[in-house]
N, C-alpha and C positions, 0 to 999 in steps of 0.2 A: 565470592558470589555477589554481585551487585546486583540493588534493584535502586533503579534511581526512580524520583519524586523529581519532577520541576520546579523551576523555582521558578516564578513571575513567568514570561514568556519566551524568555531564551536561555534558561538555564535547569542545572539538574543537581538532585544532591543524588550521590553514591554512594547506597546502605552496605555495608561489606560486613565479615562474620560468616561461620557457616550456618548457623542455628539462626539465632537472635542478635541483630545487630542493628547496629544506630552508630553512623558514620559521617564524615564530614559532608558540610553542603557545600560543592566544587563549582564555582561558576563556568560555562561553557560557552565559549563562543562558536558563535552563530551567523549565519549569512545574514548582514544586517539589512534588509530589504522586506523585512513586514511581513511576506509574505506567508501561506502555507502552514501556519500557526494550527490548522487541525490536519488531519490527511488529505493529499486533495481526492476529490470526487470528479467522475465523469466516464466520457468514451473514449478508448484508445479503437483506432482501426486497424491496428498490425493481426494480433493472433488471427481474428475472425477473415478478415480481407487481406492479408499476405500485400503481395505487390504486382496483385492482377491488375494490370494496365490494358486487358485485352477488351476494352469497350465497343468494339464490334461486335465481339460474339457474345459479350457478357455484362452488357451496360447498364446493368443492373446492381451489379458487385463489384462495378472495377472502380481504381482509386480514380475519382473524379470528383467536380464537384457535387456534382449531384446526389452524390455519395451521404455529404458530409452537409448540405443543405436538410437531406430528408431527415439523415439522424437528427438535427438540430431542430424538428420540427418534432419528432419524436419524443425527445429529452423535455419539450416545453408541453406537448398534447397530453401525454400519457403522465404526466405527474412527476416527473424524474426531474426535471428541476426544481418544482418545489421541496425536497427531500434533501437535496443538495448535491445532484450530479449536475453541473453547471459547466465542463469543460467537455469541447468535440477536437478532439483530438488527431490530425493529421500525422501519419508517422510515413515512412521512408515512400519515395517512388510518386511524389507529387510533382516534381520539377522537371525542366527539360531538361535533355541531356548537355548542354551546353548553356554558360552563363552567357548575359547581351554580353554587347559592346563594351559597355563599362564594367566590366568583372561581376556583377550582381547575378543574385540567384535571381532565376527565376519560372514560375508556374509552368507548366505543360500548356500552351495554346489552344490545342483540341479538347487536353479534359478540363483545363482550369480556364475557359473563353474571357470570364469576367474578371479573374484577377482572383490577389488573397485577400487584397482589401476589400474587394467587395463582400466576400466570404465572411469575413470579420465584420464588416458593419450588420448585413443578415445578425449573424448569432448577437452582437452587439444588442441589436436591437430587441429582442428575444431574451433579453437578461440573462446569457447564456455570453461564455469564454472559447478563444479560440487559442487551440496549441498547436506546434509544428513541430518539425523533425528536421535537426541536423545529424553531421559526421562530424569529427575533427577528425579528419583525413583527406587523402586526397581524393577519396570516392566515399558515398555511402554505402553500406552493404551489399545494396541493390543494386551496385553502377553508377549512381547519381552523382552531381558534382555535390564533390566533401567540402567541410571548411581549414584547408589548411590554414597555417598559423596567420598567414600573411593579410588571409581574408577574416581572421575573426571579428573587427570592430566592423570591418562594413557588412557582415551578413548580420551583426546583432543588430545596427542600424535600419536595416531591409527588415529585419521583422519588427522593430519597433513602427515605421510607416504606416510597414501594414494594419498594423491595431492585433499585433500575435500577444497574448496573454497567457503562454508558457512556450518554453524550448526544451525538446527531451534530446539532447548531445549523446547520439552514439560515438563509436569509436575504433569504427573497422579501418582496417590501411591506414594506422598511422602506428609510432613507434612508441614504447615505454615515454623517453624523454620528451616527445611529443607532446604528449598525455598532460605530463607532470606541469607542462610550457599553459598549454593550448585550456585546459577546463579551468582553471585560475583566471585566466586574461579572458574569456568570454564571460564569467562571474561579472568582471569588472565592466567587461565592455555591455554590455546588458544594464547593467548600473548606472553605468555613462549614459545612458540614450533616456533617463529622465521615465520610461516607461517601465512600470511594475511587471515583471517577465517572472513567471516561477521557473527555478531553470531545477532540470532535471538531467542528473549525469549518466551515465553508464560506467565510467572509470573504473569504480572498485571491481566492477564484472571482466573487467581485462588483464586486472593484477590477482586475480584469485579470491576475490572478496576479502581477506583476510592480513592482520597485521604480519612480516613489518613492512608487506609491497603495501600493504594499503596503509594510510595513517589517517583515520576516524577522526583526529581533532582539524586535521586540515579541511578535509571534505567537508564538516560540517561550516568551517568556513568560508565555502565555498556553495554549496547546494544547496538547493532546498528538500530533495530527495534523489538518493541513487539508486538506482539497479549493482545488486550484489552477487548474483547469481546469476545461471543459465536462463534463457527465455523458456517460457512457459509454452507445451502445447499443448494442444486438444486430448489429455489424457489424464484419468484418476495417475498414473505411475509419476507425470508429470509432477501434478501436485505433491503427491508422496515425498519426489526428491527433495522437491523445495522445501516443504517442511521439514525433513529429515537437518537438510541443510543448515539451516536455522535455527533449529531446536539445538542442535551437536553445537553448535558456536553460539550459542544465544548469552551466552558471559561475556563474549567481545560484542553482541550487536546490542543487546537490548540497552547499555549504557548510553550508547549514543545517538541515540535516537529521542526525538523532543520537537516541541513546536518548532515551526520552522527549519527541520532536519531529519528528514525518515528515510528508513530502510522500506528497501520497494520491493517484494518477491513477486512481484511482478502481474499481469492483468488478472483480472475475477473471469472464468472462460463459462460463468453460469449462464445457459441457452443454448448452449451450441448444441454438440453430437458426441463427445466424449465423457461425459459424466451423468448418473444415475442422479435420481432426483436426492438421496439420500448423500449421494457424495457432495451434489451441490450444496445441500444446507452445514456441508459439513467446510467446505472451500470458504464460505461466507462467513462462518465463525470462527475459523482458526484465523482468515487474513484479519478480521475484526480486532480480535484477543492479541492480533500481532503488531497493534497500531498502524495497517498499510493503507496506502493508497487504495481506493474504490475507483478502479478504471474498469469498465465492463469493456469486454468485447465481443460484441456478438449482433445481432443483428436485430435490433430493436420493432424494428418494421413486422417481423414473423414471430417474436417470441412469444413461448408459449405462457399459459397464465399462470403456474405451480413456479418458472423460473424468475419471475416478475414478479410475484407474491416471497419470493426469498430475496431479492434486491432491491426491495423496497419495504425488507420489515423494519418498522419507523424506531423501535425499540434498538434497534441493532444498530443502528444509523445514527444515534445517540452514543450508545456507549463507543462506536471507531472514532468520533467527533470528538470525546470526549476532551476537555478545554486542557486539562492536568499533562495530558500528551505523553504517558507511560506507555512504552511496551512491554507486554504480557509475555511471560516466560513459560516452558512446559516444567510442572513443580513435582510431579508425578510420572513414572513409567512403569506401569507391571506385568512382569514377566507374561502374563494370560491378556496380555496387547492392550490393554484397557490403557490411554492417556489422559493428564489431567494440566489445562491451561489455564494461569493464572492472570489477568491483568488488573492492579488497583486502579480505580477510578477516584473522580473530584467527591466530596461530599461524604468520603470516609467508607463510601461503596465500591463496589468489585463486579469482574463478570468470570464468571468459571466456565471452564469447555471440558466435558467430557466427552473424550474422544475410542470411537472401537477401530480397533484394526482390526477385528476380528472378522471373517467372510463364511460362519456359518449359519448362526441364528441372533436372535436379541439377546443383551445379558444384560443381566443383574449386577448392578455394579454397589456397594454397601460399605459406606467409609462414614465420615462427621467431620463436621470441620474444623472442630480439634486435630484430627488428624492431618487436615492438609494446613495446620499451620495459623489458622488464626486468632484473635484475640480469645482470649479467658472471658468468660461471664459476660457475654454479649449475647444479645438477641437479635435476629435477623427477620427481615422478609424478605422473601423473595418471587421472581417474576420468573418464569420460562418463558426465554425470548423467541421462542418459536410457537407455544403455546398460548402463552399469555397467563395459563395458570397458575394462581398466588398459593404461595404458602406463607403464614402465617406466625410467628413465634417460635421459629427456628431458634435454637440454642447450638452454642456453638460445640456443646457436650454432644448434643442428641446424634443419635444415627441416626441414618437415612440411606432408600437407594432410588436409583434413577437405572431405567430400563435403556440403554443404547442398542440402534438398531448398528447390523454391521457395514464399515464404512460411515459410520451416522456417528453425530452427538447431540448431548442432549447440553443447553448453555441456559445461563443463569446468571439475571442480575440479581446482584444481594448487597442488601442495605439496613445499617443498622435502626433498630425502632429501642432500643433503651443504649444509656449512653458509653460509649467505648472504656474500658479497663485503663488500653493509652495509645497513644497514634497510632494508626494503619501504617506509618511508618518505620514501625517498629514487630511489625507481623514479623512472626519467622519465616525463612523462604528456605525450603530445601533442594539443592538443585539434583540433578539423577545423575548419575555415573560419579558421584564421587566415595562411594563405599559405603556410604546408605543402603540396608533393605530396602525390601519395597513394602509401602505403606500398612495392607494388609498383611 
């Protein structure tokens, strides 16, 4: 059962033991490029805008610039950059279907008039980051021209020109050995071009996410965050799988993920049309507790003020930021659907996620946190990060319960106020499905 602790900013120590353990500190290498050191923040255009290129009938929503200007105008008007959503993110279906004359990618003429450069200096100037979308393939998913292998340093070059400040590398139409060739050599070729690019892989999402197609100590020298799983859609079941996903292997992911190398489950889908206001505050806090990326997709221009007030609660936005770069494990599952998510944070503090699967009414959920595990003879305070409301003098003997609505949780930072027993690194962590009761 590992829970790793960072060490400085590109490393992790691995607590092992089932109960109580204190374990070697493992240095890890890392994509040595600076970058991405907390989760990144921003807008992805995929889930919300797909690859409607129909800007005659729909020049409103189709991938264009104008697209990708108004968000950028959005992200700095409405307060989303000061928060740290700073990246506008272009993904598949912006190019023409044909590179020039000289093999180089290049923009769609009719939706991208002025270029990507231009597009980059805009957000540029706006203290706002610009990302793009490749393939390593011969097509993008969408049809587009891919980057086979032959092309990787000159399209990393093309986006460096441009002023691109991350590359998200899909991976449709091309082979295993392609794979293995083609996301290593763009790492480098990215590196070569002198410009800080956060690159973002898809790779492990085409080997099954999971060892021994996938090997985590390469990737992490390679990435700065990959997609592990299937794309996300407009749906609570969506989310489910991906949690499901996650939580079932979180021994193989939560290890290797760290400053400058995250596991991605992929975009935050709060605003759209598929989730209840309760499943959204609930989407916000398990990707939070999971160390992911905050890529919203949705349509910033029309959202409403309930899904706006959940993706910019500033307390939340803290602890996914947090500098330590732990991902949160689920420490609890009980049988009556009740879950319980763990992430330690820097300053000897934590954020807990109780979570209901339950779909009939609110419950009463009644545990201590002696019982999920933490230090002896501590006192806490703590904050409800959707509430704000403090409690005071929590002992780690005391019960307590917390009301979840269903599909909902209720999340909580907690931090100690009298001085710890002995390191938070030394919390007991128990993981579920290993012949553990359950808690209650």
């Amino acid at each position: 059962l590992g829970v790793p602790v960072a060490v400085g900013t590109m490393g992790l120590a691995v607590l092992s033991g089932l109960v109580v353990a204190l374990a070697l500190v493992l240095p890890s290498a890392a994509l040595e490029n600076g970058l991405a050191l907390t989760p990144v923040m921003g807008w992805l255009a995929w889930e919300r805008f797909r690859c409607n290129v129909d800007c005659q009938e729909d020049p409103r929503n189709c991938i264009s610039e104008t697209l990708f200007y108004e968000m950028a105008d959005r992200l700095v008007e409405d307060g989303w950059r000061d928060l740290g959503y700073k990246y506008v993110n272009i993904d598949d279906c912006w190019s023409a279907k044909q590179r020039d004359e000289a093999g180089r990618l290049v923009p769609d003429p009719e939706r991208f008039p002025r270029g990507i450069k231009a597009l980059a200096d805009y957000v540029h100037a706006r203290g706002l980051k610009l990302g793009i979308y490749g393939d390593l393939g011969t097509l993008t998913c969408g049809g587009y021209p891919g980057t086979t292998l032959d092309r990787v340093e000159q399209d990393a070059q093309t986006f460096a020109e441009w002023g691109v400040d991350m590359l998200k590398l899909d991976g449709c139409y091309s082979s295993r050995e392609e794979q293995a060739e083609g996301y290593p050599a763009m790492a480098r070729a990215l590196n070569a071009t002198g410009r800080p690019i956060v690159y973002s892989c898809s790779w492990p999402a085409y080997q099954g996410g999971l060892p021994p197609k996938v090997n985590y100590t390469i990737l992490a020298e390679v990435c700065n965050l990959w997609r592990n799983y299937d794309d996300i859609q407009d749906s609570w079941d969506s989310v489910l799988s991906i949690l499901d996903w996650f939580s079932a292997n979180q021994d193989v992911l939560q290890p290797v993920a760290g400053p400058g190398h995250w596991n991605d489950p992929d975009m935050l889908i709060i605003g759209n049309f598929g989730l209840s206001y309760e499943q959204s505050r609930s989407q916000m806090a398990l990707w939070t507790v999971m160390a992911a990326p905050l890529l919203m997709s949705t349509d910033l221009r029309t959202i409403s003020a309930s899904a706006k007030e959940i993706l910019q609660n500033h307390l939340m936005i803290q602890i996914n930021q947090d500098p330590l770069g732990i991902q949160g494990r689920r420490i609890v599952k009980e049988k009556f659907h009740i879950e319980v998510f763990l992430r330690p944070l820097s300053q000897a503090a934590s954020a807990l996620v109780f979570f209901s699967r339950r779909t009939d009414m609110p419950f009463v959920y009644t545990t201590s946190l002696a019982k999920l595990h933490f230090p002896e003879d501590t006192v806490y305070e703590v904050q409800d990060v959707y509430s704000g409301k403090i409690i005071s003098g929590l002992r780690t003997e005391d019960s307590f319960s917390v009301v979840i609505n269903p599909s909902g949780v209720v999340m909580w930072y907690l931090y100690p106020t009298a001085p710890l027993a002995q390191p938070w690194h030394v919390v007991r962590q128990q993981a579920p499905g290993e012949g553990f009761p359950p808690i209650l």
